[in-house]
N, C-alpha and C positions, 0 to 999 in steps of 0.2 A: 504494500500500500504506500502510493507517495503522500509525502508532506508538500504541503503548501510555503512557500518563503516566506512569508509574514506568520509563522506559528510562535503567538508573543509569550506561551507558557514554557518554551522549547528555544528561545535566545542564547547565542552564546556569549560568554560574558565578557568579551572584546567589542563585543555589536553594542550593547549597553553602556560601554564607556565611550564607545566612539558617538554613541548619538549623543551623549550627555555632555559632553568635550566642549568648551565654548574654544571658536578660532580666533585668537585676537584679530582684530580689523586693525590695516595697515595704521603704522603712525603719519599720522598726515600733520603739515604745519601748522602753527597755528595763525587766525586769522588777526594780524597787526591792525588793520581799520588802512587808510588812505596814507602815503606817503608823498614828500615833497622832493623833486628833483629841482635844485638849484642849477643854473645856467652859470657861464662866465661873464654874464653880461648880468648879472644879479637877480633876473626874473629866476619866477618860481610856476614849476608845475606840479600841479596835485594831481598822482596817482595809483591805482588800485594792483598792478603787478607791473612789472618788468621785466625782460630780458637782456643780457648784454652778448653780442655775437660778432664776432669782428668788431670791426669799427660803429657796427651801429645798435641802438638801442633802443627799442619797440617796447613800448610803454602802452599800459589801457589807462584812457582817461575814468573820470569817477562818473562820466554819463554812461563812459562805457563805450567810446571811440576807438580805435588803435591807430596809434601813432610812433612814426620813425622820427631820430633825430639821428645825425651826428655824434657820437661818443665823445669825442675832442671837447665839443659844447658844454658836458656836464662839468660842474665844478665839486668830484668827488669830494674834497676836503668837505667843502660847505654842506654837501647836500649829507655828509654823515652825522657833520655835528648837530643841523638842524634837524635830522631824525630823532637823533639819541635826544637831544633833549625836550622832544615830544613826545620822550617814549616807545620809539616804530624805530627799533634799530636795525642798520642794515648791514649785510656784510660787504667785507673791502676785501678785494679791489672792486669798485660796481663793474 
């Protein structure tokens, strides 16, 4: 006589711990809120992520546009200090 695969008074006790198992879920970053990229010309842009790739650096604005600049343009100095001291620290090198 066959058994059926779901016979739950007949589990092996590997099958029970792996259903009861929790998987952690990935660590993901946490979310800093909006950050400011300082220029060398002293403007400021508020933005929600970045990328820096070669020479250029594609930024989402806070409506939620994407935008390329120049890398050269950013004034990392400025724009780390004015993170840190809002709190929204970034890493260096941008």
């Amino acid at each position: 006589m066959a058994r059926g695969p779901a016979d739950p008074t007949t589990s092996a006790p590997e099958d029970s711990a792996v259903s009861q198992s929790v998987v952690p879920e990935e660590a993901s970053l946490p979310d800093e809120g909006p950050f400011t990229l300082v220029l060398n010309d002293g403007s400021r842009i508020d933005a929600v992520a970045f990328t820096h790739s070669n020479d250029t650096i594609v930024y989402i604005t806070t409506d939620g546009g994407r935008r390329t600049i120049a890398a050269n343009q950013v004034d990392s100095d400025s724009t780390l200090r004015v993170n840190q001291e809002r709190g929204t620290p970034l890493q260096s090198p941008l």
